[in-house]
N, C-alpha and C positions, 0 to 999 in steps of 0.2 A: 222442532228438533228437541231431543232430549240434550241433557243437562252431559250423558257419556257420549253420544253423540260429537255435543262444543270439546266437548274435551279432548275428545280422539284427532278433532279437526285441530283445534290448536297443536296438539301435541305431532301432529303432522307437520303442518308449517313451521314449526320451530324444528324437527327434525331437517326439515327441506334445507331450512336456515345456514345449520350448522353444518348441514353436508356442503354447502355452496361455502359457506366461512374456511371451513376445513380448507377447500379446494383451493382456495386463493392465498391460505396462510403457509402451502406445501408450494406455490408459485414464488411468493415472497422467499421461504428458503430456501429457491432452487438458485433463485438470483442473488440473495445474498452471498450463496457459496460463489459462486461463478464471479461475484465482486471483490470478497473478499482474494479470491485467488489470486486477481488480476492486482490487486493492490501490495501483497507478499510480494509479488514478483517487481512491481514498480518500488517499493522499497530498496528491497534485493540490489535494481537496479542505479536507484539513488546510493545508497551504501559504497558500491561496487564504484561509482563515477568522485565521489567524495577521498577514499582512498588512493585512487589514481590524481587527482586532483595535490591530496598531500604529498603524494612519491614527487612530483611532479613540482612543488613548491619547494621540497627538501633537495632534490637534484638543482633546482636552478640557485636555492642560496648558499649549496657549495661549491658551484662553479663559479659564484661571486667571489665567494670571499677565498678561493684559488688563486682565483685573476688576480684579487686585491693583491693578496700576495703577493703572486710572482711578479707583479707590474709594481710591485715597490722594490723587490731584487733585482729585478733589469735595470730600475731608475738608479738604484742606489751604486750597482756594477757601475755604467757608463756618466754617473757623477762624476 
């Protein structure tokens, strides 16, 4: 074998290389995207359950302190 010969053969296999690299690093981005999406939306949805979680804290500590109230006017009334 000549010396262009090696060359050509290398410079083949490393094409091969890179076309197979390529092909697998366009697989990793295809699933990155399709991760990342799912993970916006499970945010989105954590977001979304935290906010109801607060409405939901703030409704119940003013129906406390309502009651507290009015159950110290009723006690106080029938003193």
């Amino acid at each position: 074998m000549t010396t262009d010969e090696i060359q050509n053969n290398l410079l083949a296999r490393l094409d091969e290389r890179q076309k197979a690299m390529d092909g697998k690093i366009d697989a990793i981005l295809v699933q990155t995207t399709k991760t990342n999406g799912r993970l916006s939306k499970a945010e989105d949805d954590i977001h979304s359950l935290n906010l109801w979680k607060a409405k939901l804290k703030g409704s119940y500590t003013a129906i406390v302190i309502i009651g507290g109230i009015l159950g110290a006017i009723i006690g106080w009334l029938f003193k």
